[in-house]
N, C-alpha and C positions, 0 to 999 in steps of 0.2 A: 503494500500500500504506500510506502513512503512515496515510491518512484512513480505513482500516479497523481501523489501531492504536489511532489516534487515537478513533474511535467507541465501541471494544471498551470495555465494563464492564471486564475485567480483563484486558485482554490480553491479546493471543494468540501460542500457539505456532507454528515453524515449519508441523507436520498441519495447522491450523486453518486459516494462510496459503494452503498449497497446494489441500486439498480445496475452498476458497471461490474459487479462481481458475483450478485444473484446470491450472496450468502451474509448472515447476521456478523456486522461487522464493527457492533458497538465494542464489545471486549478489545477485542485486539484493536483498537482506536485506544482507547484510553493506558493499555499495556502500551505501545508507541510513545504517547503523550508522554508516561510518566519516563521513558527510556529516555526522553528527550531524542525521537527520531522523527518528532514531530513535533508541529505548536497548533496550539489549540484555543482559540479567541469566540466570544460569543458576537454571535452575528442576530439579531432581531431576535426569532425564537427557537433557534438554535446553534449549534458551533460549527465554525467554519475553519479546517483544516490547514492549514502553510507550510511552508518546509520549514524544517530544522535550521535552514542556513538565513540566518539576519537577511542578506540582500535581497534572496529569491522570495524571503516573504516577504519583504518590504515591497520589492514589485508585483506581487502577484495582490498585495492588501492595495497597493493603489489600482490596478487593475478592476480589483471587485468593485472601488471605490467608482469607477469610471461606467462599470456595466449594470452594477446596482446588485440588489442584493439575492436575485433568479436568475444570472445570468451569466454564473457560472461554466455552467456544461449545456453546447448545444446539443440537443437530442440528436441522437444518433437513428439506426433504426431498432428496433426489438429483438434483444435476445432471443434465442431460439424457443430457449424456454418460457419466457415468457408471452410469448406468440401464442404456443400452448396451453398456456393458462388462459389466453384471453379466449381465445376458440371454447374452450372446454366452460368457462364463466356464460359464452354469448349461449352455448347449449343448453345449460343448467335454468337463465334467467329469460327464456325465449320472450318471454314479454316485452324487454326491457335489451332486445339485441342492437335497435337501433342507439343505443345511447351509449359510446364509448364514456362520457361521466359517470353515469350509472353503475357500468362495469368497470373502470377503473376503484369506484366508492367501494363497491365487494371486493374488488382484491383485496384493497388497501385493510376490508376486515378483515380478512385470511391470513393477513399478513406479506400478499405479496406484496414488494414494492414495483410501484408504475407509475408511470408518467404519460398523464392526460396525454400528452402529444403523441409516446409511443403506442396507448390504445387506439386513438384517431387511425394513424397509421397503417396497423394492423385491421383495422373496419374499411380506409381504403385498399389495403390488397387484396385485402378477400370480398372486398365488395359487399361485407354485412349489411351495411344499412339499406343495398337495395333489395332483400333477401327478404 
């Protein structure tokens, strides 16, 4: 994880962490933190991640400064597995297939993590909502 903190233009949140790794990554966040392999700052209503090294987090905290405080990580596309969960959610909720919200709101109680943009996504490739 360092070296995805490390990477990040402005750093990332714990969402950005998890949704990019698909597993609970709160432990081994705060095991980093306390190793000092990371720096760890509260950002509105949660913490936002830096590198270890002074300069990379110095630019990467004006960075965030610049793009605001969601504007971290552009969405990429959907994990594989997550694709899967959304397919398998849009099954389960048929009422409620055309609303990537809707299904994103159920993951999020399952516990998966998503992002509204990558459910959108996922309802345009497979064309759910004309379905």
């Amino acid at each position: 994880m360092p070296v995805l903190v490390d990477r990040s233009e402005a750093g990332l949140v714990h969402r950005d962490l998890q949704a990019r790794l698909q597993v609970r990554v709160h432990n081994a966040l705060l095991d980093l933190v306390r190793a000092r392999r990371l720096v760890r700052e509260s950002l509105d209503d949660e913490y936002l991640y830096l590198s270890a090294d002074p300069d990379r987090a110095r630019t990467q905290r004006e960075s965030r400064r610049q793009t605001g405080p969601t504007g971290a990580v552009a969405p990429g596309p959907a994990p594989p597995a997550l694709v899967v969960e959304v397919l398998i959610e849009v099954i389960h909720a048929a009422a409620i297939r055309g609303d990537p919200r809707a299904i994103t709101d159920r993951l999020a109680a399952r516990g998966v993590p998503a992002r509204l943009e990558q459910v959108a996504q996922v309802f345009r490739d497979f064309r759910l909502a004309e379905k």
